[in-house]
VOGU-3710 file (C-alpha; in Angstrom, 3 decimals, decimal comma):
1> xxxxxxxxxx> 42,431/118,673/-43,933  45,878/119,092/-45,377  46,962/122,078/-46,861  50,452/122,703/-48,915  51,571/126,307/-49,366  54,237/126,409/-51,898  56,159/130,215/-52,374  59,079/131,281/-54,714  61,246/133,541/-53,537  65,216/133,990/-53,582
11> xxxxxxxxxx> 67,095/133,958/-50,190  67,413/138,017/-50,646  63,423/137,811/-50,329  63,124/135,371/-47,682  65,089/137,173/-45,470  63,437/140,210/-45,985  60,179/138,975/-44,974  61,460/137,197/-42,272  62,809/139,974/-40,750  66,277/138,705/-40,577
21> xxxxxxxxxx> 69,090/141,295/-41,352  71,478/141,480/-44,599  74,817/140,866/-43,492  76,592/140,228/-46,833  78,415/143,434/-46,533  80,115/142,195/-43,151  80,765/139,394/-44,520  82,672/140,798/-47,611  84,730/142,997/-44,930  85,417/140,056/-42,870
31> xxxxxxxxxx> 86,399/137,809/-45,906  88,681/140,813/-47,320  90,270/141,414/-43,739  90,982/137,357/-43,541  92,508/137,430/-47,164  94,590/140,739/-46,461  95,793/138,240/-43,367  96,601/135,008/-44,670  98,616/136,918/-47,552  100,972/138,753/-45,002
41> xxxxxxxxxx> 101,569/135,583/-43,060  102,006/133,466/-45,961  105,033/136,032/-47,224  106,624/136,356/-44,147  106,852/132,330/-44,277  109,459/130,434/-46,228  109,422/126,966/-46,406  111,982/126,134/-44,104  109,954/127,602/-41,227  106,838/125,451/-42,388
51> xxxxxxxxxx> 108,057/122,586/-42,002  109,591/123,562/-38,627  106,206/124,587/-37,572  104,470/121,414/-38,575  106,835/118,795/-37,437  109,070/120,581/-34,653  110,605/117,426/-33,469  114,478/117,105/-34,902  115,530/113,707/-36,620  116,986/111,947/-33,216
61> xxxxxxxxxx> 113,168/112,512/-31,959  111,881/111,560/-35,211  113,810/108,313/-35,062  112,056/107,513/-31,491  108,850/107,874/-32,735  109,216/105,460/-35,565  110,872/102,990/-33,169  107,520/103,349/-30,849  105,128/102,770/-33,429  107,473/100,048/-34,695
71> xxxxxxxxxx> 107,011/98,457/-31,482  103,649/98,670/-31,261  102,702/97,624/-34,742  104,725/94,650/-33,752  103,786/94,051/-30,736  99,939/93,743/-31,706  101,101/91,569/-34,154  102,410/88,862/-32,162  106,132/89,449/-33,154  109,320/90,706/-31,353
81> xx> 112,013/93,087/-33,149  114,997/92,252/-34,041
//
């Protein structure tokens, strides 16, 4: 014998009768404490400091690394640079 129980409820409900606690309210104090966050540390950064931060390597070492993957690409390839 199969039987199909089918119930309409919203999550609010569901939770409640699962026993399971409400934690949108920590979750609204969390999200507010992340947004005060990433607003302070977005203000105190200017671009030039970005881009520092994401690629800290300066042009000579920025050079090298193209020349590796040059060499490598290259390489794979079958060919020799000239």
């Amino acid at each position: 014998m199969k039987v199909t129980v089918n119930v309409e409820c919203t999550p609010e409900e569901a939770r409640a009768f699962m026993g399971l606690p409400d934690v949108v309210p920590l979750q609204d104090q969390m999200l507010e404490q992340m947004k005060v966050q990433m607003q302070k540390n977005a203000a105190a950064m200017d671009p030039e400091t970005i881009f520092k931060t994401l690629f800290p390597m300066n042009t000579e070492g920025f050079a090298e690394l193209q020349k590796t993957f040059w060499g490598q690409f290259l390489g794979a390839a079958g060919k020799t640079e000239k």
